[in-house]
PAVOMAR-896507 format. One record per atom (N, C-alpha, C): residue in one letter; atom name; x, y, z. Coordinates in Angstrom, 3 decimals. Each point is the difference from the previous one (the first is absolute). Layout:
+--------+-------+----------+----------+----------+
! residu ! atome !       px !       py !       pz !
+--------+-------+----------+----------+----------+
!      a !    CA !        X !        Y !        Z !
...
+--------+-------+----------+----------+----------+
% end
This chain:
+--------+-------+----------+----------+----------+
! residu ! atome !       px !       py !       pz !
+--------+-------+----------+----------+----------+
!      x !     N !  152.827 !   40.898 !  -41.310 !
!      x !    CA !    0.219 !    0.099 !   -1.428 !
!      x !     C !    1.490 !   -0.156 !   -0.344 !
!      x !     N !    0.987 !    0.846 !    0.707 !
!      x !    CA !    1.248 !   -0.753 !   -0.385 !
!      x !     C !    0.507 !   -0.895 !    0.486 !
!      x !     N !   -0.842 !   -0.652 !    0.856 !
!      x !    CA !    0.935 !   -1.629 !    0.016 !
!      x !     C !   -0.594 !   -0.904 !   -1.252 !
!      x !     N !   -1.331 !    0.263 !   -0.552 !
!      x !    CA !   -0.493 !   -0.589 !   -1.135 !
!      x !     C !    0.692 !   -0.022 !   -1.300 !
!      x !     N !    0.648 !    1.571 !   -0.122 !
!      x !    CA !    0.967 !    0.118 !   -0.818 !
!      x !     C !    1.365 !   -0.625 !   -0.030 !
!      x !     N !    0.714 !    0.122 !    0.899 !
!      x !    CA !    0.906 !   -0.444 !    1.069 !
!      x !     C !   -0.191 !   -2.274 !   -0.657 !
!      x !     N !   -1.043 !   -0.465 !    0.563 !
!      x !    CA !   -0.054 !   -1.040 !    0.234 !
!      x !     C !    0.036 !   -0.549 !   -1.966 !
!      x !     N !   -0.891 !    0.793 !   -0.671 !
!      x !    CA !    0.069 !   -0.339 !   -1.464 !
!      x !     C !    1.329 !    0.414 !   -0.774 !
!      x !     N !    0.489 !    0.818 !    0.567 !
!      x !    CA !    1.740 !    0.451 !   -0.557 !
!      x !     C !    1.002 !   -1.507 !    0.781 !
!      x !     N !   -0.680 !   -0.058 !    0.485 !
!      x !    CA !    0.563 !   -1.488 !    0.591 !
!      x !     C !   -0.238 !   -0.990 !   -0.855 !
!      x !     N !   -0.794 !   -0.470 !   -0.259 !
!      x !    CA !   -0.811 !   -1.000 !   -0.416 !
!      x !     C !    0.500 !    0.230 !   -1.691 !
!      x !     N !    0.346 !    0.728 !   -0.419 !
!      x !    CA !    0.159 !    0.248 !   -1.365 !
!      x !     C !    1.636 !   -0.044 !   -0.388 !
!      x !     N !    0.450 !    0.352 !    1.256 !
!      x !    CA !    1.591 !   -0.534 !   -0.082 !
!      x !     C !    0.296 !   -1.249 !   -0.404 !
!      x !     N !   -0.755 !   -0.846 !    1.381 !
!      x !    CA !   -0.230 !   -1.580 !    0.176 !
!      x !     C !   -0.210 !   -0.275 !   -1.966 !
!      x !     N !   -0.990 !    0.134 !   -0.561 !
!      x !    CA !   -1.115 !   -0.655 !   -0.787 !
!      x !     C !    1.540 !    0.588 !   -0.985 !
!      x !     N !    0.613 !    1.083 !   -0.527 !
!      x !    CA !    0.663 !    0.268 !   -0.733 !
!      x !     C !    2.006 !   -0.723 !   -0.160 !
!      x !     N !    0.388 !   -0.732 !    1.395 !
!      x !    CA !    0.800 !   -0.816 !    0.231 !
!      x !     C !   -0.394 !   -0.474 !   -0.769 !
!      x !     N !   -0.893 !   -1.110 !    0.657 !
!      x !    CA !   -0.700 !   -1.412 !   -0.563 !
!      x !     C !   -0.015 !   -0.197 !   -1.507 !
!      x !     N !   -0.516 !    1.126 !   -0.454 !
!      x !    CA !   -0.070 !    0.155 !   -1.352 !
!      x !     C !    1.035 !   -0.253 !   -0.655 !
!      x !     N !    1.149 !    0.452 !    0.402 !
!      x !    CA !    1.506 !    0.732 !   -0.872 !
!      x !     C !   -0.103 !   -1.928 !    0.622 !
!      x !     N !    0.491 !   -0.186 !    1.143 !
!      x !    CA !    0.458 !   -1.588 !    0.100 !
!      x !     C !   -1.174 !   -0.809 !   -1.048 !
!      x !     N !   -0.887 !    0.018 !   -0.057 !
!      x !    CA !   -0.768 !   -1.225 !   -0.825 !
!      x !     C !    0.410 !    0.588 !   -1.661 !
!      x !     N !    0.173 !    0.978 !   -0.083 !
!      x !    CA !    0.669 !    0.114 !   -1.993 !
!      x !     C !    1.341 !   -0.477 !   -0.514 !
!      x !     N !    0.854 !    0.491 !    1.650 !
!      x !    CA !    1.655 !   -0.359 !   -0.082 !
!      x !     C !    0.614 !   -1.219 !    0.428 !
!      x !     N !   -0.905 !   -0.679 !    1.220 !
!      x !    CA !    0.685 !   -1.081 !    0.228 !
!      x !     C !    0.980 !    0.285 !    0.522 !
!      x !     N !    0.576 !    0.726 !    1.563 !
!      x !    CA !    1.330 !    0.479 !   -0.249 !
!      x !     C !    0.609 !   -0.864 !    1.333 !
!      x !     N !    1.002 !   -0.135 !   -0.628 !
!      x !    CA !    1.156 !   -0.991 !    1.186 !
!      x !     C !    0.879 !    0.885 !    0.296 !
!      x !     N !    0.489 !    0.925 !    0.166 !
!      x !    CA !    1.317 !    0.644 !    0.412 !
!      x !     C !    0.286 !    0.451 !    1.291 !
!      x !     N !    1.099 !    0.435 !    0.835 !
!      x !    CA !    0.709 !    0.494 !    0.825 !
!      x !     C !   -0.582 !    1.487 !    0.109 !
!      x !     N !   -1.167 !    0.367 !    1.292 !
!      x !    CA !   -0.106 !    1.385 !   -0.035 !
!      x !     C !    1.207 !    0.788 !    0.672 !
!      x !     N !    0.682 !   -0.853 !    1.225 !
!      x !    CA !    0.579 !    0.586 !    1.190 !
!      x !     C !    0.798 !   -1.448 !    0.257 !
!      x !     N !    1.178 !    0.295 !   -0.567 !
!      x !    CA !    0.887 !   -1.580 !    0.127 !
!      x !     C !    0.331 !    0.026 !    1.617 !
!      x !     N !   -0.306 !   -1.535 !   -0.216 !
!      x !    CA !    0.152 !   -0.250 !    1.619 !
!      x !     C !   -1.511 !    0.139 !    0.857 !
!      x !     N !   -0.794 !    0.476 !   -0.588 !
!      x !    CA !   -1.039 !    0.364 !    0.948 !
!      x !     C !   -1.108 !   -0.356 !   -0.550 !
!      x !     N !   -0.672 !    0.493 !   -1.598 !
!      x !    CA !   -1.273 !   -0.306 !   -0.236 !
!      x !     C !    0.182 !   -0.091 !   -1.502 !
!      x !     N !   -0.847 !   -0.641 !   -0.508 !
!      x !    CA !    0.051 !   -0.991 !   -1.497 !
!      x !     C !   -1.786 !    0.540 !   -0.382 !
!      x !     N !    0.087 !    0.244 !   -1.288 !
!      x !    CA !   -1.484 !    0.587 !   -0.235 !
!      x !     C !   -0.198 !   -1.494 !   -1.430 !
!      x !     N !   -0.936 !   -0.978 !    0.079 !
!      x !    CA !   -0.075 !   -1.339 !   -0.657 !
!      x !     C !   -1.539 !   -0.097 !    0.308 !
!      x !     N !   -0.732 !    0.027 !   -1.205 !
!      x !    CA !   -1.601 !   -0.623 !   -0.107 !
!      x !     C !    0.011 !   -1.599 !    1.036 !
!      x !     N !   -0.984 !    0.316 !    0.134 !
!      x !    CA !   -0.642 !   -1.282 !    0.467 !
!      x !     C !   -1.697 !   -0.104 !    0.469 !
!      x !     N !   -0.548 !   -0.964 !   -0.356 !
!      x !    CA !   -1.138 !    0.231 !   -0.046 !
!      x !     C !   -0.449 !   -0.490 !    1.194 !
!      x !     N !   -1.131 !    0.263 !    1.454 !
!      x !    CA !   -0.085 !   -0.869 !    1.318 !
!      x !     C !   -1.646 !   -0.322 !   -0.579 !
!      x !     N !   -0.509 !   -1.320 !    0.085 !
!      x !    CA !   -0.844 !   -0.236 !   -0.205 !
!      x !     C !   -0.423 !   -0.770 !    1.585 !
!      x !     N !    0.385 !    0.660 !    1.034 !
!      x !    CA !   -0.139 !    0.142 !    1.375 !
!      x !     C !    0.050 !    0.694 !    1.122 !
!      x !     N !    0.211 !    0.106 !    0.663 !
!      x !    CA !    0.031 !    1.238 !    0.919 !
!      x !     C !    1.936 !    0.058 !    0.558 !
!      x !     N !    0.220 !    0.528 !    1.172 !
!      x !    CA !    1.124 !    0.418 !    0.517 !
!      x !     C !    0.787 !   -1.195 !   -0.139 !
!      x !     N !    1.429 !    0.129 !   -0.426 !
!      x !    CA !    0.507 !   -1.425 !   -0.111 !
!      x !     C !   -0.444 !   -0.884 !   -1.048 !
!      x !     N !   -0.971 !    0.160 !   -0.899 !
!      x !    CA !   -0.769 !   -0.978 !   -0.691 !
!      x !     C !   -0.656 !   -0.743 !    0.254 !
!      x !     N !   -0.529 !    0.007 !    1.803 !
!      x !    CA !   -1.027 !   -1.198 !    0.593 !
!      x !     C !   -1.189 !    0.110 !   -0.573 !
!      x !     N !   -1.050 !   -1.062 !    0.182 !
!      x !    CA !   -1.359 !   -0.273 !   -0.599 !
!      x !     C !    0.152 !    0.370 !   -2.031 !
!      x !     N !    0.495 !   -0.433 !   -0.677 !
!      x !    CA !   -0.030 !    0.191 !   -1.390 !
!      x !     C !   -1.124 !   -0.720 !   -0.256 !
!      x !     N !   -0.921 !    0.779 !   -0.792 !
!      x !    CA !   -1.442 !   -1.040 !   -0.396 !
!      x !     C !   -0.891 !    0.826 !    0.544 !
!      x !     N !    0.198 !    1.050 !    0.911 !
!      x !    CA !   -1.509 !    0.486 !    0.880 !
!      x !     C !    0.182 !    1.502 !   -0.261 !
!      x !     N !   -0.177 !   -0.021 !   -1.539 !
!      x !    CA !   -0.024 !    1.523 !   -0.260 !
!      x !     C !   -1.185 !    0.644 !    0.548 !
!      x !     N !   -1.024 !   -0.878 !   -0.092 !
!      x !    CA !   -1.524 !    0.792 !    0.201 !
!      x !     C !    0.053 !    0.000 !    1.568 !
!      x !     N !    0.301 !   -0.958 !    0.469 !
!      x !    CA !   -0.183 !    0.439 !    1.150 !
!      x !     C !    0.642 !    1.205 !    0.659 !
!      x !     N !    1.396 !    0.475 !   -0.488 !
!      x !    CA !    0.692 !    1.396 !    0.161 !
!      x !     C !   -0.786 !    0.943 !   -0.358 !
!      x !     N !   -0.574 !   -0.258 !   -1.384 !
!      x !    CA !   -0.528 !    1.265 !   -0.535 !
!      x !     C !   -0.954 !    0.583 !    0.872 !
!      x !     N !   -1.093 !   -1.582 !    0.515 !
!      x !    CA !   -1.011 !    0.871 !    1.169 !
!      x !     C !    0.755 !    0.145 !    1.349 !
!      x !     N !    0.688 !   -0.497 !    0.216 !
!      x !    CA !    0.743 !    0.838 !    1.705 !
!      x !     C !    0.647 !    1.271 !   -0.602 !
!      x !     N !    0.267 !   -0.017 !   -0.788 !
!      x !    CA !    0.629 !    1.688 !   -0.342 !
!      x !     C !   -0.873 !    1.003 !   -0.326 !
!      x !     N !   -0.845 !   -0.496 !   -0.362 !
!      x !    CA !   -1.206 !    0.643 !   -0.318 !
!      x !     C !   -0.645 !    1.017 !    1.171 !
!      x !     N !   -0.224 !   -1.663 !    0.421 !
!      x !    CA !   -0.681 !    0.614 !    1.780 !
!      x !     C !    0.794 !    0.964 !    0.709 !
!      x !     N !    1.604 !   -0.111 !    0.072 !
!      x !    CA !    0.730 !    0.945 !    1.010 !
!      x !     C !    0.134 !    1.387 !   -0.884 !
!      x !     N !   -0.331 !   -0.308 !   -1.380 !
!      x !    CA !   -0.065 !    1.620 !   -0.971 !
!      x !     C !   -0.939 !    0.606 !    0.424 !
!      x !     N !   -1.415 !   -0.509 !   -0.005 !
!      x !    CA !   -0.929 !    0.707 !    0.386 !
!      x !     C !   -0.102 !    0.185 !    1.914 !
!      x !     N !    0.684 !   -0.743 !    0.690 !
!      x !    CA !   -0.046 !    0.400 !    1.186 !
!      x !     C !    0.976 !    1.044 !    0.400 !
!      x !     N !    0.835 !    0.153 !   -0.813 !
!      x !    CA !    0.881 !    1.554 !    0.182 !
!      x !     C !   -0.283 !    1.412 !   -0.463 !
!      x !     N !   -1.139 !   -0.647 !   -0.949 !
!      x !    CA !   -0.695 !    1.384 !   -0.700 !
!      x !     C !   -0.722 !    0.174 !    0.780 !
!      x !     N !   -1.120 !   -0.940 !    0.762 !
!      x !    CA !   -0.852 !    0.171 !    0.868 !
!      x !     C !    0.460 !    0.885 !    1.186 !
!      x !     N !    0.870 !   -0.481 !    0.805 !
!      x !    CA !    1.065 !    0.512 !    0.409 !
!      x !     C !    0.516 !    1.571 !    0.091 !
!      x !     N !    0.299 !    0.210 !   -1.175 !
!      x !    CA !    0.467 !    1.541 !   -0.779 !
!      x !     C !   -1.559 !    0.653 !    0.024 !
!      x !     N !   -0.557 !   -0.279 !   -0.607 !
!      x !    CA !   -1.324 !    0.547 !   -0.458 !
!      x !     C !   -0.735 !    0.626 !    1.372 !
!      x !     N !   -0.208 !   -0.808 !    1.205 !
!      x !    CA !   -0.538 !    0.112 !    1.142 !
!      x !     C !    0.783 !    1.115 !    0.902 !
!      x !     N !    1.345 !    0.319 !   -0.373 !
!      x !    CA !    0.319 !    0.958 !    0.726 !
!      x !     C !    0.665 !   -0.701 !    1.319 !
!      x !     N !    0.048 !   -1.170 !   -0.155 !
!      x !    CA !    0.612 !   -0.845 !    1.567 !
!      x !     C !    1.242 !    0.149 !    0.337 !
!      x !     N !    1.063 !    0.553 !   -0.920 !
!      x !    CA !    1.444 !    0.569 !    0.274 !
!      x !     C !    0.085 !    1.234 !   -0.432 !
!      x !     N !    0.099 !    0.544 !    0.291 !
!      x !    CA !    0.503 !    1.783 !    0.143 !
!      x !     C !    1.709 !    0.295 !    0.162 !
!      x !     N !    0.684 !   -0.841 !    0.612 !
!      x !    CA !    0.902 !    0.616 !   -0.321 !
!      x !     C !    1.200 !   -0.844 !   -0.917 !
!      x !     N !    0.914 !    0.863 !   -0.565 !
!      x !    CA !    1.068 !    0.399 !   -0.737 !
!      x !     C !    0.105 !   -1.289 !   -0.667 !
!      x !     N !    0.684 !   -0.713 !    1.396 !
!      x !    CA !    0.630 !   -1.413 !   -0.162 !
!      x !     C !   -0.857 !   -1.431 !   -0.390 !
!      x !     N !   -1.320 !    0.624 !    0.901 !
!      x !    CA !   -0.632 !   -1.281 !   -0.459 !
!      x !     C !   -0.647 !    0.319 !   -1.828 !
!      x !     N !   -0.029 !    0.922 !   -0.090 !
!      x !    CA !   -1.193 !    0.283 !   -1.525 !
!      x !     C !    1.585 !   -0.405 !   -1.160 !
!      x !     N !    1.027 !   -0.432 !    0.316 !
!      x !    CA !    1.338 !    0.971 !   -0.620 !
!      x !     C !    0.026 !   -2.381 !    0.126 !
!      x !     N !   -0.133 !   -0.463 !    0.812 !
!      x !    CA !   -0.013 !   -1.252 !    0.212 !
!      x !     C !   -0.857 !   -0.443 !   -0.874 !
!      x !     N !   -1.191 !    0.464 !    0.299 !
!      x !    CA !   -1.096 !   -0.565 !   -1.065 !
!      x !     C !    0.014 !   -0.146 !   -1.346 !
!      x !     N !    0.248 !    1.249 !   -0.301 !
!      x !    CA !    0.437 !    0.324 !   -1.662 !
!      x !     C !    0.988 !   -1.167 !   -0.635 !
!      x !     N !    0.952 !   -0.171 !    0.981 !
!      x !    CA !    1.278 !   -0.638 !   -0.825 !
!      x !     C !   -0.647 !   -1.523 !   -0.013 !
!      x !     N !   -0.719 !   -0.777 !    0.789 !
!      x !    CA !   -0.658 !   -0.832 !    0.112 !
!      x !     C !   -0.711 !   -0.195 !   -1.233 !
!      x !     N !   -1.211 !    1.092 !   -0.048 !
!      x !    CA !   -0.664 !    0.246 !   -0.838 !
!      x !     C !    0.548 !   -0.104 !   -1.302 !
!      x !     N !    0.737 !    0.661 !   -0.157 !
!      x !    CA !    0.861 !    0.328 !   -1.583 !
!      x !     C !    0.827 !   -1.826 !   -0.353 !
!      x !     N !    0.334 !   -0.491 !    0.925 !
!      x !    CA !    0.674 !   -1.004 !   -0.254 !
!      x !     C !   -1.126 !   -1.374 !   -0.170 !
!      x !     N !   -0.678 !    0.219 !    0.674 !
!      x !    CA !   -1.019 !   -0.883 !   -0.294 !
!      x !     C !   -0.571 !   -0.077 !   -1.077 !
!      x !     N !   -0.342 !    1.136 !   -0.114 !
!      x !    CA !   -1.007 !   -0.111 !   -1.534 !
!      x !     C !    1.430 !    0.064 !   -1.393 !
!      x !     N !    1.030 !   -0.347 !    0.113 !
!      x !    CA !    0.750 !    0.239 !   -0.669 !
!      x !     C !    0.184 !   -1.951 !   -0.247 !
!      x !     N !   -0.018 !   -0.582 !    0.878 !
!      x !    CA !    0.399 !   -1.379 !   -0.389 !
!      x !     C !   -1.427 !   -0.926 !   -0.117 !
!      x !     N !   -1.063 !    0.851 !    0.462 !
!      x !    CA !   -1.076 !   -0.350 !   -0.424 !
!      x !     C !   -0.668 !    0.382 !   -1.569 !
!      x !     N !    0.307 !    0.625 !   -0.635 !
!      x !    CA !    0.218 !   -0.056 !   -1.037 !
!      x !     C !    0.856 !   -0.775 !   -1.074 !
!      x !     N !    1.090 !   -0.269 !    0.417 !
!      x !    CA !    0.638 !   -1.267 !   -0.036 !
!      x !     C !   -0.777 !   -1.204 !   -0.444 !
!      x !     N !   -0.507 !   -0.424 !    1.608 !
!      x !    CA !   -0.954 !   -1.211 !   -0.377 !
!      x !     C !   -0.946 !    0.289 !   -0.838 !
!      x !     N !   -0.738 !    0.852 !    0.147 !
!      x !    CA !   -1.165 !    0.118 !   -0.804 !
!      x !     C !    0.468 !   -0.265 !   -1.849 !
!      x !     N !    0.934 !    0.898 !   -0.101 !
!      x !    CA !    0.121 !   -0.043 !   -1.586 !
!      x !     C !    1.167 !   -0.791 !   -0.839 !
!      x !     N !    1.114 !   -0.436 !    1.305 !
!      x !    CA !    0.922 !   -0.951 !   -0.499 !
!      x !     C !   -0.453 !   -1.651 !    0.862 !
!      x !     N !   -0.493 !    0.026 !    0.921 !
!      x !    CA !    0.064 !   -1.526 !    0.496 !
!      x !     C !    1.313 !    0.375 !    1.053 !
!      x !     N !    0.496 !    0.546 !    0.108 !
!      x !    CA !    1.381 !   -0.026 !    0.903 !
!      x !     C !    0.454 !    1.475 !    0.400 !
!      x !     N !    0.635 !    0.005 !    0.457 !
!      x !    CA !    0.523 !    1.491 !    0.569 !
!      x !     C !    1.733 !    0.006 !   -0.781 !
!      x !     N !    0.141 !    1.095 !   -0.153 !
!      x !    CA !    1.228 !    0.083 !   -1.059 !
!      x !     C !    0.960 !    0.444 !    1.490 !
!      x !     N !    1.066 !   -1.186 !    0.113 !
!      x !    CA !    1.718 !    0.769 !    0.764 !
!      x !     C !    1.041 !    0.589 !   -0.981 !
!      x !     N !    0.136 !    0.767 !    0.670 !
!      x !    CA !    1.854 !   -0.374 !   -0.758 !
!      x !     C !    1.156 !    0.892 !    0.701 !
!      x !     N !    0.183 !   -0.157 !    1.761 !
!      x !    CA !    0.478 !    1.097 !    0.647 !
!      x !     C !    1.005 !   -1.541 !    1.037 !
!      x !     N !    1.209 !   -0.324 !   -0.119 !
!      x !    CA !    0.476 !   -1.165 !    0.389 !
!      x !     C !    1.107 !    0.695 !    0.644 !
!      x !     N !   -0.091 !   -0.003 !    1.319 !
!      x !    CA !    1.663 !    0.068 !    0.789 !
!      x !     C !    0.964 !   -0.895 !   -0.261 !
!      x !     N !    0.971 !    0.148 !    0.082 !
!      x !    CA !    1.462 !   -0.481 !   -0.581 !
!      x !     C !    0.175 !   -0.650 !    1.291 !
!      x !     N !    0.372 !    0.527 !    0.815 !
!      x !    CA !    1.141 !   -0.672 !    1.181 !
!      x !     C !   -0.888 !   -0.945 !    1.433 !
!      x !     N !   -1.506 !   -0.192 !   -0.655 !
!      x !    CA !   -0.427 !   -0.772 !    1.165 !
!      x !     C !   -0.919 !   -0.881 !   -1.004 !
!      x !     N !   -0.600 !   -1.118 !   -0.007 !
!      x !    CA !   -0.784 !   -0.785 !   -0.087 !
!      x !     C !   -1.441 !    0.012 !    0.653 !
!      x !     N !   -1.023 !    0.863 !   -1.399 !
!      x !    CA !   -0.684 !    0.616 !    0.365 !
!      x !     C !   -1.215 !    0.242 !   -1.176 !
!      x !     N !   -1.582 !    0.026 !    0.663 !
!      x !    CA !   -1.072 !    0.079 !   -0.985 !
!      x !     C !    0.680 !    1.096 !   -1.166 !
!      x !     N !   -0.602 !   -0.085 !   -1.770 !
!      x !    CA !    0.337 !    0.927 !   -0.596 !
!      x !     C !   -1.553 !    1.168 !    0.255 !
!      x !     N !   -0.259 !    1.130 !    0.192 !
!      x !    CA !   -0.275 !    0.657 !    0.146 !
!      x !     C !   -0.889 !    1.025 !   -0.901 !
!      x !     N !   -0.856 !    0.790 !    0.076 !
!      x !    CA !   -0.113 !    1.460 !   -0.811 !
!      x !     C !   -0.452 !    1.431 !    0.634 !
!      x !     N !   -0.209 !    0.959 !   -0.374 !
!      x !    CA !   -0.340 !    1.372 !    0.398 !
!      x !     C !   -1.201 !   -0.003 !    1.183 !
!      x !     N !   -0.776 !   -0.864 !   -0.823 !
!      x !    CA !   -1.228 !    0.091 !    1.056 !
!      x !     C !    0.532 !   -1.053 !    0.896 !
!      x !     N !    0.287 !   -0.885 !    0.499 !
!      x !    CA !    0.223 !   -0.477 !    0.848 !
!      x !     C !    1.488 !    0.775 !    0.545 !
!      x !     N !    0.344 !    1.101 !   -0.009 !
!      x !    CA !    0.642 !    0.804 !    0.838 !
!      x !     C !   -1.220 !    1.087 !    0.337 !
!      x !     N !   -0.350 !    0.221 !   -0.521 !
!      x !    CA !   -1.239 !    0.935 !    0.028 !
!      x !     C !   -1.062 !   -0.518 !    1.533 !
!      x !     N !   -0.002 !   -1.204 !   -0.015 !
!      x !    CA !   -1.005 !   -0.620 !    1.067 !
!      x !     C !    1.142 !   -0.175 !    0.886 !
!      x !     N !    0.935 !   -0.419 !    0.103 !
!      x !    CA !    1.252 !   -0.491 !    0.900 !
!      x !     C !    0.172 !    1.593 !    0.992 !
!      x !     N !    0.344 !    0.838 !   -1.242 !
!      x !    CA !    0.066 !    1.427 !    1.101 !
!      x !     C !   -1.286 !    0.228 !    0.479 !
!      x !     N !   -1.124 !    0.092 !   -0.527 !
!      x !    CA !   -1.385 !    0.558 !    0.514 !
!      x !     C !   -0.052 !   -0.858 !    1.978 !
!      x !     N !    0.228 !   -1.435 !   -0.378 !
!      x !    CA !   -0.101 !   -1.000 !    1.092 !
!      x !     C !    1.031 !    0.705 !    1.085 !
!      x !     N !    1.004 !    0.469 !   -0.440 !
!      x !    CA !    0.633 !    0.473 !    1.303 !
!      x !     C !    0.151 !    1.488 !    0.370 !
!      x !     N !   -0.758 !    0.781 !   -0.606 !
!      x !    CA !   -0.876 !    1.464 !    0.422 !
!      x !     C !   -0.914 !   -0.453 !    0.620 !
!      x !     N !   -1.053 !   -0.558 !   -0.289 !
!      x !    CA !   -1.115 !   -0.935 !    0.658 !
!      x !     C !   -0.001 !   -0.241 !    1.203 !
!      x !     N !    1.602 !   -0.862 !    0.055 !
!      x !    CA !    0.459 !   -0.314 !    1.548 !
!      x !     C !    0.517 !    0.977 !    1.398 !
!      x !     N !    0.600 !    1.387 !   -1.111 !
!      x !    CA !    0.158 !    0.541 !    0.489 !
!      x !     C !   -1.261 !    1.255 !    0.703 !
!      x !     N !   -0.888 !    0.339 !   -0.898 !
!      x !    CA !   -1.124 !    0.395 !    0.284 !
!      x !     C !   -0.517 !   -0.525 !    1.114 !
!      x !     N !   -0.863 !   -1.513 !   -0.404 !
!      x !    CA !   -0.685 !   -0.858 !    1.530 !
!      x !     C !    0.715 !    0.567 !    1.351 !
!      x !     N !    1.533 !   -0.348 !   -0.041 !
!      x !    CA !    0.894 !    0.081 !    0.982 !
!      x !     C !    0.530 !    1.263 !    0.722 !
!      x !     N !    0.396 !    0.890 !   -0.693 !
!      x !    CA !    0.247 !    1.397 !    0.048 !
!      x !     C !   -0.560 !    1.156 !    0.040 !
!      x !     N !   -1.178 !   -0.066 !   -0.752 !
!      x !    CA !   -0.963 !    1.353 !   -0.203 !
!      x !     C !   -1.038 !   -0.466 !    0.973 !
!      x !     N !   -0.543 !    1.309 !    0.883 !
!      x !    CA !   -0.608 !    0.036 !    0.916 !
!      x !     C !   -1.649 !   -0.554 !   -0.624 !
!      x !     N !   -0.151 !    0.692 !   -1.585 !
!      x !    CA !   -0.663 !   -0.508 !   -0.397 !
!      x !     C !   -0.429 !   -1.587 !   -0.154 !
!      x !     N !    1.023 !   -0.864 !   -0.518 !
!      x !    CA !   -0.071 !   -1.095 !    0.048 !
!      x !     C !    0.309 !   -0.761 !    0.906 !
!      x !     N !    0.305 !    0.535 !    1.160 !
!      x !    CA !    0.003 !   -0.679 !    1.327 !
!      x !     C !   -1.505 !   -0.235 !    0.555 !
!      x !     N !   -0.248 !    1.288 !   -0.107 !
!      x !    CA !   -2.058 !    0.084 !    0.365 !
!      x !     C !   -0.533 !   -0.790 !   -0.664 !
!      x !     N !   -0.094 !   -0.537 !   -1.530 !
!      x !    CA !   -0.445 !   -1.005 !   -0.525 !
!      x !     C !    0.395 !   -1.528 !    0.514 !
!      x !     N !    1.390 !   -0.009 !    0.265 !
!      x !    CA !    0.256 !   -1.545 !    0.258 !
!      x !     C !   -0.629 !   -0.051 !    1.818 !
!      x !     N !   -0.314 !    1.286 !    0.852 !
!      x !    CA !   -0.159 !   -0.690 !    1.151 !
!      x !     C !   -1.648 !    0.238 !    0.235 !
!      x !     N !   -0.358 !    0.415 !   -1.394 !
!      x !    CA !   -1.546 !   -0.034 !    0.068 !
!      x !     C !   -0.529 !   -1.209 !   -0.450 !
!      x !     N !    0.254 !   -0.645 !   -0.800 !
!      x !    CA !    0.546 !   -1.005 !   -0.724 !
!      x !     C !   -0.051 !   -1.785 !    1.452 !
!      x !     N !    1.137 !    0.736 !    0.618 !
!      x !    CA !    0.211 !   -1.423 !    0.687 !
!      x !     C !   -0.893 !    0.304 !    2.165 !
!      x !     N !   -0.815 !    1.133 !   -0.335 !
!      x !    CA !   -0.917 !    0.008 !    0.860 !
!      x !     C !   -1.276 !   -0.429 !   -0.164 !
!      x !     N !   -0.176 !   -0.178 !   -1.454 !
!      x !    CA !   -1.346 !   -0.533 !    0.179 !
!      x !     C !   -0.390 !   -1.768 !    0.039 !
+--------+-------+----------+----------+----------+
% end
């Protein structure tokens, strides 16, 4: 129950950015030298590859939404790191999946300054950290070690 909470206090951050960027339009300097907060709309995935295949995102995102709930729901991670992985996954997913669903595109507006680089948003930090708890879980927790070598015994 509180990662549900947890994951929608997430998800409502995400959805409430987005918001303030799609009314304001904002171009400015958050952190000179480092990060620039500027709308932009991705009517593609990471980088802007595949533009045109919204539906097809919508159902692969779909599928990995409901395979993490499935996931959660079943009780298949128990501990800390992996349920704490899931969530942020979770929360970020359904955050740019909403996106597609009701804009056609996923709203950025999170741009590093000093490297040449995708522009960005919440939920896709949201999935970026979840992915490397994740990694660390599989890898580290005794728990998710037993899964990956149950996993590659059968």
């Amino acid at each position: 129950m509180v990662y549900a909470i947890v994951g929608a206090l997430l998800f409502f951050v995400d959805q409430g950015i987005k918001w303030f960027c799609v009314q304001n339009r904002p171009d400015h300097v958050l952190i000179p030298g480092l990060l620039q907060l500027v709308y932009t709309e991705n009517r593609g995935m990471s980088f802007s590859l595949f533009e045109g295949f919204r539906w097809v995102f919508v159902a692969i995102t779909a599928a990995a939404l409901v395979f993490v709930v499935y996931i959660l729901k079943k009780g298949y991670v128990q501990a800390v790191s992996g349920r704490i992985a899931l969530t942020l996954v979770l929360a970020g997913g359904v955050g740019n999946f909403v996106d597609r669903i009701f804009h056609g595109f996923v709203v950025d507006m999170f741009e590093f300054l000093f490297i040449r680089f995708a522009i960005f948003n919440f939920a896709d930090v949201l999935i970026t950290c979840g992915a490397v708890v994740l990694f660390y879980y599989l890898l580290f927790s005794e728990e998710g070690k037993a899964h990956v070598r149950d996993r590659s015994s059968s």
